[in-house]
C-alpha positions as CSV (number, residue, x, y, z in Angstrom):
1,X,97.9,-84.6,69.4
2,X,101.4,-86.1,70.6
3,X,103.1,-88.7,69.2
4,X,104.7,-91.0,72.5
5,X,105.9,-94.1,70.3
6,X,107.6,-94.8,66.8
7,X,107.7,-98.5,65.8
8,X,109.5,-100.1,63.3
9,X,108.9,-102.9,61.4
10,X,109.9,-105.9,63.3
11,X,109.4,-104.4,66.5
12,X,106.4,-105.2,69.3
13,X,103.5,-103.1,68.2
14,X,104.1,-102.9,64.2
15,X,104.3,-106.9,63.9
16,X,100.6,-107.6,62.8
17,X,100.8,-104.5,60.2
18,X,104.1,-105.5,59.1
19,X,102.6,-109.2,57.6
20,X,99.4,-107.0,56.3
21,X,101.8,-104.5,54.3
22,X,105.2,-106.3,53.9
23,X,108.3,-104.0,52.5
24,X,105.6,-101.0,52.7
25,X,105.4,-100.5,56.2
26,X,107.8,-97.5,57.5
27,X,106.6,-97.2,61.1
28,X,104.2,-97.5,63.1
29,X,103.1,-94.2,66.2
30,X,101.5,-94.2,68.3
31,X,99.3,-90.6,69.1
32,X,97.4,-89.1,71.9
33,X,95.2,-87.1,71.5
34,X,94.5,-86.1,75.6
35,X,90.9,-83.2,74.4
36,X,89.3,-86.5,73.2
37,X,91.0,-88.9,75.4
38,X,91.7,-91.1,72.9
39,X,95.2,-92.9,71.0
40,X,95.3,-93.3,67.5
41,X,97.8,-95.9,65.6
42,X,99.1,-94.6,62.4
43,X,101.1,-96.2,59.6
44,X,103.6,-94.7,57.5
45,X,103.5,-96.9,54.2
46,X,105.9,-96.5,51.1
47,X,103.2,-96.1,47.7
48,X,105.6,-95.1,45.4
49,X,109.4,-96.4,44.2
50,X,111.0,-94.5,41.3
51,X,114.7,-94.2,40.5
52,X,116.1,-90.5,41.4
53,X,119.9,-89.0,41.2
54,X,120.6,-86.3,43.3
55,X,121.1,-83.3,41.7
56,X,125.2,-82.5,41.4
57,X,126.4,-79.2,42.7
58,X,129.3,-77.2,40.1
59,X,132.7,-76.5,41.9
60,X,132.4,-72.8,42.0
61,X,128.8,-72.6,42.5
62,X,128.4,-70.3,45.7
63,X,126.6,-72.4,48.9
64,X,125.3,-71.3,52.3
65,X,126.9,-73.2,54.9
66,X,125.6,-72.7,58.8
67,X,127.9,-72.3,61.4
68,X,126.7,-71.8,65.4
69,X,127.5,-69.2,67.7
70,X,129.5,-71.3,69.9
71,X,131.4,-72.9,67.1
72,X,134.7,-70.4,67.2
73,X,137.4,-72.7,65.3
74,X,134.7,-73.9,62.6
75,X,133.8,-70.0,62.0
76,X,137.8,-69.2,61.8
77,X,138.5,-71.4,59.6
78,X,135.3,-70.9,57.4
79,X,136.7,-67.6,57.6
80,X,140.6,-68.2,56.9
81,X,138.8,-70.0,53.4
82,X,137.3,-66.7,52.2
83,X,134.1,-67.2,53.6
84,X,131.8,-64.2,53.0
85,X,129.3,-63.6,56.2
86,X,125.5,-63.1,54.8
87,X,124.2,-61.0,57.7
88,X,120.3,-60.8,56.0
89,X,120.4,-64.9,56.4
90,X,122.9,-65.8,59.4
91,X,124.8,-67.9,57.5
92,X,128.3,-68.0,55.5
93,X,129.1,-68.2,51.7
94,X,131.7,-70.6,50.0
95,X,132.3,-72.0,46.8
96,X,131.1,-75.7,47.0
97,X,134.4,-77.2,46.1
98,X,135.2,-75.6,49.4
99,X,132.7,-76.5,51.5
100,X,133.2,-80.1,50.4
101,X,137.0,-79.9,50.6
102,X,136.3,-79.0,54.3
103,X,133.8,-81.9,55.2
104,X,130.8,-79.2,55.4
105,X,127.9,-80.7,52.9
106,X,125.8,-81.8,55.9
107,X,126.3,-78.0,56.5
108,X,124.7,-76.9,53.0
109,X,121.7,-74.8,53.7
110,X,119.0,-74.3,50.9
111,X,117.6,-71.2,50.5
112,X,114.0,-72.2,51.8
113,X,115.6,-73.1,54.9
């Protein structure tokens, strides 16, 4: 199957499921499945609400942070901060404080990923 089409609420094709599930609605696709020949609408619908807290990294607790190929200035000066290169994973090893000093969270790899 393909999804063509994501709707969001307010938007032509989620407006009838948006007054049946109110604040619940996420989106609306649209799939194809072309075997059957047919198109399916699906909703994606908040169940649950709780409060959460992201979890707070230490300072000197050691992150991965991915840098591309092609990024030759980011990798020097990943470098010039005592990076350390993890061949086995592709990706480089700094102290969070520095990683966050230098703008590079949205960098932070897990190590699932």
């Amino acid at each position: 199957m393909q999804t063509r089409s994501t709707v969001y609420p307010g938007q032509r094709g989620s407006k009838k499921l948006g007054d049946e599930y109110g604040d619940r609605l996420v989106c609306v696709r649209y799939r194809y499945d072309a075997a059957r020949q047919k198109r399916y609408k699906t909703v994606e619908l908040i169940i649950e609400e709780v409060d959460w807290r992201p979890e707070r990294r230490k300072e000197d607790e050691v992150v991965a942070i991915r840098v591309g190929l092609d990024e030759v200035e980011l990798r020097r000066q990943v470098k010039a901060a005592r990076g350390i290169w993890h061949q086995g994973r592709k990706v480089w090893l700094l102290p969070y404080a520095q990683a966050a000093a230098m703008g590079l969270e949205g960098r932070i790899v897990e190590a699932g990923d």
